[in-house]
DRENDO-1510 file (C-alpha; in Angstrom, 1 decimal, always signed):
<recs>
REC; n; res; u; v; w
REC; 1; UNK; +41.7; +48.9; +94.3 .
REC; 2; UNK; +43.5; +47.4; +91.5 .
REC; 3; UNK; +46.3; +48.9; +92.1 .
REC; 4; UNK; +46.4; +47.2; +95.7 .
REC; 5; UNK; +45.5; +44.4; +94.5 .
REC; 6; UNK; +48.6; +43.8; +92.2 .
REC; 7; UNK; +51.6; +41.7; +93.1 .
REC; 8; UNK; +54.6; +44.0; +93.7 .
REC; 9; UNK; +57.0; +40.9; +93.4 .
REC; 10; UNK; +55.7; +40.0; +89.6 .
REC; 11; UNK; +58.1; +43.1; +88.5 .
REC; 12; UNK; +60.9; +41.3; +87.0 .
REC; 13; UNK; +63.3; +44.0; +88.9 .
REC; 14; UNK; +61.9; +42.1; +92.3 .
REC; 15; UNK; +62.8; +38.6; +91.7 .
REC; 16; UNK; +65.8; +38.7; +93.3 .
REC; 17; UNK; +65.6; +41.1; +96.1 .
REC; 18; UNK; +69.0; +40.2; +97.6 .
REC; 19; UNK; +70.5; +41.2; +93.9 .
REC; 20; UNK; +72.3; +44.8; +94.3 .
REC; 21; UNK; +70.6; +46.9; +91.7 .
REC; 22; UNK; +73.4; +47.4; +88.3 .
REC; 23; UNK; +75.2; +50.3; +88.3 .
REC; 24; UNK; +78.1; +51.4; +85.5 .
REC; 25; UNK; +81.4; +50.2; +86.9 .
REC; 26; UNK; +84.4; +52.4; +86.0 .
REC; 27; UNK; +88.0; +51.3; +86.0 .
REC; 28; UNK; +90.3; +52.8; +88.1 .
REC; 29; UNK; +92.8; +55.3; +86.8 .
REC; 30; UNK; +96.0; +54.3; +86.3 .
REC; 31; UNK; +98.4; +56.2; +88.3 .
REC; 32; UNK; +101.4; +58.0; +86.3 .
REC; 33; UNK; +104.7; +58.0; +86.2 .
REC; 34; UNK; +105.9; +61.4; +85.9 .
REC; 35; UNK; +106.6; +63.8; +89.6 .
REC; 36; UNK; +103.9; +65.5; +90.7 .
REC; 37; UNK; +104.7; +69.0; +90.5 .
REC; 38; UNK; +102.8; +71.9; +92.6 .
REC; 39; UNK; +102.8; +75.4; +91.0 .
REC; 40; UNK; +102.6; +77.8; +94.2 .
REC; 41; UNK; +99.6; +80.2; +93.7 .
REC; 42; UNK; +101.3; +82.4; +96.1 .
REC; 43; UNK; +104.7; +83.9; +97.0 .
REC; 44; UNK; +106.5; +82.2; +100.1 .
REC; 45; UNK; +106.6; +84.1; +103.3 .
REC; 46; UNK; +109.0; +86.7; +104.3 .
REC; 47; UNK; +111.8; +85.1; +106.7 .
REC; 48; UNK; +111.4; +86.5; +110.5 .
REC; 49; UNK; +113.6; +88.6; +111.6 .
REC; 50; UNK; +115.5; +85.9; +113.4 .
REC; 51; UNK; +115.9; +83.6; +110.5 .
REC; 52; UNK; +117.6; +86.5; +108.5 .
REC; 53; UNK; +119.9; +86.7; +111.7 .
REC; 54; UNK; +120.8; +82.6; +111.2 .
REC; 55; UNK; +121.8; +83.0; +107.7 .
REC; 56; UNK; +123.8; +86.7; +107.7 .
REC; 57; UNK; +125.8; +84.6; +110.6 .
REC; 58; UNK; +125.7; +81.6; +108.5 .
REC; 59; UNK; +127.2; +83.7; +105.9 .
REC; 60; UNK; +130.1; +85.1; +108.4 .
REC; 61; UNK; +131.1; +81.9; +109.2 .
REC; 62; UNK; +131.5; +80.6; +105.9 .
REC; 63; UNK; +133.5; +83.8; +105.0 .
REC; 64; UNK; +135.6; +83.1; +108.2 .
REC; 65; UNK; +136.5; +79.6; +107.1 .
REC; 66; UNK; +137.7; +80.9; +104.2 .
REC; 67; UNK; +139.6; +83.1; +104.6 .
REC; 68; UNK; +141.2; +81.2; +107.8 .
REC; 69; UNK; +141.9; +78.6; +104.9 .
REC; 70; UNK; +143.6; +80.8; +102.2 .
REC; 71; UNK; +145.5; +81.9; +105.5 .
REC; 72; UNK; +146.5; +78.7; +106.0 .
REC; 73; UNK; +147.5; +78.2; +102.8 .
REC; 74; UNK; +149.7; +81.1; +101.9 .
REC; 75; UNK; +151.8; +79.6; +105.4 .
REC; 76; UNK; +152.3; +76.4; +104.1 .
REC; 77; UNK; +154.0; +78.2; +100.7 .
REC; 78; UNK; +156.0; +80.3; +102.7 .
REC; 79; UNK; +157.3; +77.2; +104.8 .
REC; 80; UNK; +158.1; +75.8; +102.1 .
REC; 81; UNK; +159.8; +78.5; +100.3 .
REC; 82; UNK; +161.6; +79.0; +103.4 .
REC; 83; UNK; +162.9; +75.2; +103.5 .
REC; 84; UNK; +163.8; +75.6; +100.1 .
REC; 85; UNK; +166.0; +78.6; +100.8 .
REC; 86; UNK; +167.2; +77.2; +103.9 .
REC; 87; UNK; +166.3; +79.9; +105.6 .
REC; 88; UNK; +168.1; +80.6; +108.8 .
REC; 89; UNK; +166.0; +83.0; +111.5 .
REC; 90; UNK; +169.2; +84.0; +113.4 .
REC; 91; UNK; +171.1; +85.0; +110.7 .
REC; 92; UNK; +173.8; +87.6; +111.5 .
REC; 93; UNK; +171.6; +90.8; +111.6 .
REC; 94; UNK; +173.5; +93.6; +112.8 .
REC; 95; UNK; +175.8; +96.4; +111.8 .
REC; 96; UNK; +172.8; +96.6; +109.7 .
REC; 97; UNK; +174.9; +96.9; +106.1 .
REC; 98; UNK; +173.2; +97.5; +102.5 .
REC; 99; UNK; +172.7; +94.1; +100.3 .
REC; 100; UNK; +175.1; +95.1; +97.8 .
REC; 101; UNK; +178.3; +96.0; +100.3 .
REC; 102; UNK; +180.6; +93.2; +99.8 .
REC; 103; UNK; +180.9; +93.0; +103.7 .
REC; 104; UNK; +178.1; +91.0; +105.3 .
REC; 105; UNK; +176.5; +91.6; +108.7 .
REC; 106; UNK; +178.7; +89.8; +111.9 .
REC; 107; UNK; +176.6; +89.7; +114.7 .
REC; 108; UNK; +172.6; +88.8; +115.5 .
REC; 109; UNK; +171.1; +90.9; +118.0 .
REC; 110; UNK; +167.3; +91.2; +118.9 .
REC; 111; UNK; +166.6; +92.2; +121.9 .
REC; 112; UNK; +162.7; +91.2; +122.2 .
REC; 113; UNK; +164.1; +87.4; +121.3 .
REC; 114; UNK; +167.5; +87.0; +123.2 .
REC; 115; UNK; +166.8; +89.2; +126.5 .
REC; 116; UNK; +164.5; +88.5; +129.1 .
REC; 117; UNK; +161.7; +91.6; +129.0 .
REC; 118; UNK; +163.1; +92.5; +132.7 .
REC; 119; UNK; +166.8; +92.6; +131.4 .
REC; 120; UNK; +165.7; +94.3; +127.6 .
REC; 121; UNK; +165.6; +98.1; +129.1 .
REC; 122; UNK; +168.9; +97.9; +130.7 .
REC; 123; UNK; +170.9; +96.1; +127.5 .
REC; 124; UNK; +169.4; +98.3; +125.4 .
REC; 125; UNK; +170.6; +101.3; +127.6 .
REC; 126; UNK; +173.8; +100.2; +127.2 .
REC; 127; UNK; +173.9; +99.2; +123.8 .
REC; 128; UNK; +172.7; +103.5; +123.6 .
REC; 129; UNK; +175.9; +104.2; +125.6 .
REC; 130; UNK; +178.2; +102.3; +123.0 .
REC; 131; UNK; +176.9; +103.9; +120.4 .
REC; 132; UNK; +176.6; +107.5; +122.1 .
REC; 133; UNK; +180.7; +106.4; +123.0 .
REC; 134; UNK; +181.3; +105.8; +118.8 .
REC; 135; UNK; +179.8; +109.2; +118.1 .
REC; 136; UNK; +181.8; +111.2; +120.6 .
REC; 137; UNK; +185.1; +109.5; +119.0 .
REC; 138; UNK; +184.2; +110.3; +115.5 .
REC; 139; UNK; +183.3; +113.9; +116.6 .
REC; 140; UNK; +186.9; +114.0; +118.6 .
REC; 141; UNK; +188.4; +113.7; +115.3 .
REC; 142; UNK; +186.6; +116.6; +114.0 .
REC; 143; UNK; +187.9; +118.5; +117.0 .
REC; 144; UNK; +191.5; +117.4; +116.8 .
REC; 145; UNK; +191.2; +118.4; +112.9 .
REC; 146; UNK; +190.2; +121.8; +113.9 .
REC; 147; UNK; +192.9; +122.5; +116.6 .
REC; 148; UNK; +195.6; +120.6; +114.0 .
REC; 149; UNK; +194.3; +123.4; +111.8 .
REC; 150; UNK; +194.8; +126.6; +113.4 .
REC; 151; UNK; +197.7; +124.6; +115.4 .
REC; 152; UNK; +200.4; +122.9; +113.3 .
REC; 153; UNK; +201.8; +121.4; +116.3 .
REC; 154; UNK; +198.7; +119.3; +116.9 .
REC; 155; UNK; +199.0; +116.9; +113.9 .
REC; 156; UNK; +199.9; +114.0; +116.5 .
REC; 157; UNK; +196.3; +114.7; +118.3 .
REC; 158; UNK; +194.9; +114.5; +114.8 .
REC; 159; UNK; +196.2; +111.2; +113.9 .
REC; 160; UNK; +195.7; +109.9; +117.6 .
REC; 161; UNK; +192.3; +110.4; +117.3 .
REC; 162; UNK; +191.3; +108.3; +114.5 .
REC; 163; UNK; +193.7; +105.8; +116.0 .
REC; 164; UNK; +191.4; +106.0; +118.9 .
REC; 165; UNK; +188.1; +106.3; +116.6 .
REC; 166; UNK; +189.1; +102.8; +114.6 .
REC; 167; UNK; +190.3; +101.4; +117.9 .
REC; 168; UNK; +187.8; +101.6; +120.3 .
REC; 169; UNK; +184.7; +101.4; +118.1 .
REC; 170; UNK; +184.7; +97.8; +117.3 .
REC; 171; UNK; +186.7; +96.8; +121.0 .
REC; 172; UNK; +184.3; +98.8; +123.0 .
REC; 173; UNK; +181.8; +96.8; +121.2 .
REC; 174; UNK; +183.2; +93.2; +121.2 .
REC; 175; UNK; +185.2; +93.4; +124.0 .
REC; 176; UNK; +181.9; +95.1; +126.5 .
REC; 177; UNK; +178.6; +95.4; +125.1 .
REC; 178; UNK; +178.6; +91.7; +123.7 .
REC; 179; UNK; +179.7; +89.8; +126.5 .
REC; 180; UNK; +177.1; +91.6; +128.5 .
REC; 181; UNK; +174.4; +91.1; +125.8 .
REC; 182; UNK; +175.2; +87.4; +125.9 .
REC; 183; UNK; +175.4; +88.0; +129.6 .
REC; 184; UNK; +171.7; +88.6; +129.9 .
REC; 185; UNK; +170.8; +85.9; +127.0 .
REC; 186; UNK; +171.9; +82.6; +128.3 .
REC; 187; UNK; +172.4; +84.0; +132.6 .
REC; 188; UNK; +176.7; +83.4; +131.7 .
REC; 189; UNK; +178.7; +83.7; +134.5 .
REC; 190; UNK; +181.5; +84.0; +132.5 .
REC; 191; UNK; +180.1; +86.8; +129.7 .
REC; 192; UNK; +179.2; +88.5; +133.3 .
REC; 193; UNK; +182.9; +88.7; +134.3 .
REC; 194; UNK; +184.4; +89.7; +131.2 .
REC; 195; UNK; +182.1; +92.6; +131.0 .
REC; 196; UNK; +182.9; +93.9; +134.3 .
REC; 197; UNK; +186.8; +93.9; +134.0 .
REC; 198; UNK; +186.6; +95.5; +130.3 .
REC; 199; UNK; +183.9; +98.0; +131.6 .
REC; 200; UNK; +186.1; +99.2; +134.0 .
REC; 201; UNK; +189.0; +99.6; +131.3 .
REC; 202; UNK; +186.6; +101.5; +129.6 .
REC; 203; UNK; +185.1; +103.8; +132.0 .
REC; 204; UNK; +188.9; +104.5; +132.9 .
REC; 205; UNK; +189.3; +105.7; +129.2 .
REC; 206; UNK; +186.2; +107.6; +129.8 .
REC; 207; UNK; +188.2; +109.3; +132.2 .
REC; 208; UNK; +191.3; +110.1; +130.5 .
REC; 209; UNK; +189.4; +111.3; +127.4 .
REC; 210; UNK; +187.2; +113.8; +129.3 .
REC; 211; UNK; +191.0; +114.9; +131.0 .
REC; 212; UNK; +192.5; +115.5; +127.4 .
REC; 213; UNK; +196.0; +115.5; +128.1 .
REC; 214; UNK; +197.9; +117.3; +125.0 .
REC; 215; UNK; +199.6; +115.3; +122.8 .
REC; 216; UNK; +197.0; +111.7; +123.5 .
REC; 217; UNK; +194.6; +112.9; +120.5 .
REC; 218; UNK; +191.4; +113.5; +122.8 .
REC; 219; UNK; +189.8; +116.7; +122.9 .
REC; 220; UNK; +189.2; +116.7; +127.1 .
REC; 221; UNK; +188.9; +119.6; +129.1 .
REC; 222; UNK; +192.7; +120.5; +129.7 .
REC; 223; UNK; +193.2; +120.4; +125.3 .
REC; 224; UNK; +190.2; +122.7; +125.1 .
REC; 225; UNK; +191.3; +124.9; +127.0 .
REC; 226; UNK; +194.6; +125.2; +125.6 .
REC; 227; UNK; +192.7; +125.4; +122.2 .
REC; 228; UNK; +190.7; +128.5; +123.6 .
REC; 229; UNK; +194.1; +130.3; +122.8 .
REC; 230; UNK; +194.4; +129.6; +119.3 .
REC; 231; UNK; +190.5; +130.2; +118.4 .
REC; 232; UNK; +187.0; +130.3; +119.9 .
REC; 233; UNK; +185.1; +128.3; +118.0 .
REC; 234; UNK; +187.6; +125.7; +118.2 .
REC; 235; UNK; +188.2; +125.6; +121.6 .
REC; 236; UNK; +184.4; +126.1; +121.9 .
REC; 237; UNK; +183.9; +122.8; +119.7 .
REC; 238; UNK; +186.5; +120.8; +121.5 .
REC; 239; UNK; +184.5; +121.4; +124.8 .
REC; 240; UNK; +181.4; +120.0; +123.7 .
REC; 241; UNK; +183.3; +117.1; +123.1 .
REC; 242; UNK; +184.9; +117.3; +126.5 .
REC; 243; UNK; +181.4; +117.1; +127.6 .
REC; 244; UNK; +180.0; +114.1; +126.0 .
REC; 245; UNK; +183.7; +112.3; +127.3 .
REC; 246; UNK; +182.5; +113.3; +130.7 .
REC; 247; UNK; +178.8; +112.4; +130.3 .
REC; 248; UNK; +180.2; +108.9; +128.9 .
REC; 249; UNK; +181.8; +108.6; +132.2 .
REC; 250; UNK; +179.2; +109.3; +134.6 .
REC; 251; UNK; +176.7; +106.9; +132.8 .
REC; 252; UNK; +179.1; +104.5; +132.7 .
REC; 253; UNK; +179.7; +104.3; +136.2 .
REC; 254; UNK; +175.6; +104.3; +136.7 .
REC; 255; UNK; +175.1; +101.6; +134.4 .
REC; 256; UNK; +178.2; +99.2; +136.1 .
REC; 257; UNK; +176.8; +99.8; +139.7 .
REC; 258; UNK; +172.7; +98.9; +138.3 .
REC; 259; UNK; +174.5; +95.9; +136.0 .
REC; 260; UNK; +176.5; +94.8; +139.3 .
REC; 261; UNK; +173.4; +94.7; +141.6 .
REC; 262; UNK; +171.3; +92.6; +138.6 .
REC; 263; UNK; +173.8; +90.3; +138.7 .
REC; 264; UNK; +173.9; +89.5; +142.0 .
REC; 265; UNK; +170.3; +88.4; +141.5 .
REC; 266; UNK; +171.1; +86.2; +139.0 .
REC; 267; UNK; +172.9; +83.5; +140.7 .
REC; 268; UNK; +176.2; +84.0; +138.8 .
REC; 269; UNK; +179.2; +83.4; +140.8 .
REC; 270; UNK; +183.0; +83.1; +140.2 .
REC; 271; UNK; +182.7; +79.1; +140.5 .
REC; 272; UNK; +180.3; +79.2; +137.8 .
REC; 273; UNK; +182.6; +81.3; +135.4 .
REC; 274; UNK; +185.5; +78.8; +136.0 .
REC; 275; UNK; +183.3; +75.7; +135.5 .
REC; 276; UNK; +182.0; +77.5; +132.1 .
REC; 277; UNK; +185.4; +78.5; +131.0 .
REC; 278; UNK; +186.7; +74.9; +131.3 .
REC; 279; UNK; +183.6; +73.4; +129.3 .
REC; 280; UNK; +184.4; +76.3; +126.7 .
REC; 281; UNK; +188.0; +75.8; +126.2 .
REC; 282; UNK; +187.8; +71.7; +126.3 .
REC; 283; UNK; +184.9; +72.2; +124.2 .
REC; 284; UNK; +187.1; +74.1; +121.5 .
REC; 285; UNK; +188.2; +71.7; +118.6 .
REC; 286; UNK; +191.5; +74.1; +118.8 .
REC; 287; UNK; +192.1; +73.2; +122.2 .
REC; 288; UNK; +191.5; +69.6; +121.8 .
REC; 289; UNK; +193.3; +69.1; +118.5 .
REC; 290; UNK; +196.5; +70.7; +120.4 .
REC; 291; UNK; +196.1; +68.3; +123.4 .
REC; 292; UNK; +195.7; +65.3; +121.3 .
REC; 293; UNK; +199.1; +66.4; +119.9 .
REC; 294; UNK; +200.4; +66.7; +122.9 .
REC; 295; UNK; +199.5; +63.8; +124.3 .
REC; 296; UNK; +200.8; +61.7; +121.2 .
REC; 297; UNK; +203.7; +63.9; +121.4 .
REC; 298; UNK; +204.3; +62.5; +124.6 .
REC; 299; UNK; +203.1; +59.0; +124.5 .
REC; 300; UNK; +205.9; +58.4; +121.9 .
REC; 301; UNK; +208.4; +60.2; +123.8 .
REC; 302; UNK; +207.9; +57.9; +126.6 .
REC; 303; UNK; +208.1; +55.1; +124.2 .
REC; 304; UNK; +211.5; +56.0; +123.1 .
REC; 305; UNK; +212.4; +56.3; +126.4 .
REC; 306; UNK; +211.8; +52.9; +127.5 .
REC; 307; UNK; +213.5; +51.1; +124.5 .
REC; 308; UNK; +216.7; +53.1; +124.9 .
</recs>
């Protein structure tokens, strides 16, 4: 009973029962300065399959820049090298001569740049025939040399025929294959008509040659022939080039009839070759320095005139 009987509140700890009961207080820690740093306990994933895709294309396309970019750069050094040279894209490209000859190149001629692709097969065809045409001469000389050698009369043949061979070589070429080259470049009326009357001079010295008439310096059919007398092999020689005379012929005649009929799809006409001769020749610093002198030569005759 006496221990009901005693007063709970006489403990000193009960006076105060609103009083929280003590308890050790610690400070907080004070946070640090220094990066928290996590040291993985386990190895990262493996990348999925399309990941590895993202970065082998990632890796293409960087490669791809750069090597669009050293591209890039290595044109920009040869532009300027080129301006530095003062480079010159049509420069005179053909008879196509060694660097050293002291003779340059006089003509440029590409066909893939100059000729329309419709018009390339058909300039380059006769461009063929030219040169097929230089050949045959420079074989006709052969053959004349070999008849002038078992025939001492034939030394005028002989020297007729490189006559003929340093003749018509550069002609043929200036005065028909490059008017109808510049023909098809720049659709000239003009160039148009100056083929056609020098192709027909030419296909009638196709003619003549593939004849051979003695004494003209061509091996034609009527010298080999006659050459069949002296030798066999020489007579036999001088017909193959009584051949390719009469093949020159025959393709000449083709190629003027197909040049003819693309020209008359061209537009060209004979007004249009006037009007472009006209601008030529006033256009030609010849021309006009002789008709300013003329003109002054006149002007003061007139003056003269009208003080006398």
């Amino acid at each position: 009973m006496s221990d009901f009987d005693s007063n709970p509140f006489a403990d000193p700890e009960f006076n105060n029962p609103f009083k929280a009961p003590p308890r050790d207080v610690e400070k907080p820690p004070v946070p640090s300065t220094q990066p928290a740093i996590m040291n993985p306990t386990e190895e990262p994933p493996a990348y999925s399959p399309r990941a590895q895709e993202a970065a082998a294309a990632q890796a293409e396309l960087l490669r791809r820049q750069e090597e669009l970019e050293q591209k890039a750069a290595e044109l920009d050094r040869r532009e300027r090298e080129m301006k530095n040279l003062s480079y010159d894209p049509r420069k005179n490209n053909w008879p196509p001569l060694p660097e050293r000859c002291p003779v340059g190149p006089c003509f440029y001629q590409d066909f893939s740049v100059d000729i329309p692709v419709e018009f390339q097969k058909t300039v380059k065809m006769l461009y063929y025939l030219w040169t097929f045409h230089a050949v045959t001469l420079f074989l006709n000389m052969f053959g004349c040399l070999a008849w002038f050698c078992v025939d001492s009369y034939r030394g005028v043949d002989f020297g007729l025929a490189i006559l003929w061979f340093l003749l018509f070589t550069p002609c043929s070429f200036i005065c028909w294959y490059r008017p109808l080259y510049k023909a098809f470049r720049s659709d000239s009326s003009f160039s148009f008509f100056l083929f056609f009357f020098t192709f027909i001079c030419q296909f009638a010295v196709h003619v003549l040659q593939s004849v051979g008439i003695p004494q003209w310096g061509n091996c034609g059919w009527i010298s080999a022939l006659t050459a069949l007398n002296k030798s066999i092999p020489v007579g036999v020689l001088m017909m193959i080039v009584a051949a390719a005379f009469t093949g020159s012929a025959v393709v000449s005649l083709i190629m003027f009839k197909k040049v003819h009929g693309m020209y008359r799809t061209t537009g060209a006409s004979f007004e249009k070759a006037q009007q472009e001769f006209a601008t030529g020749v006033m256009a030609n610093k010849t021309v006009q320095t002789a008709a300013a002198n003329a003109a002054s030569t006149a002007a003061r005759g007139a003056f003269k005139g009208n003080q006398i």
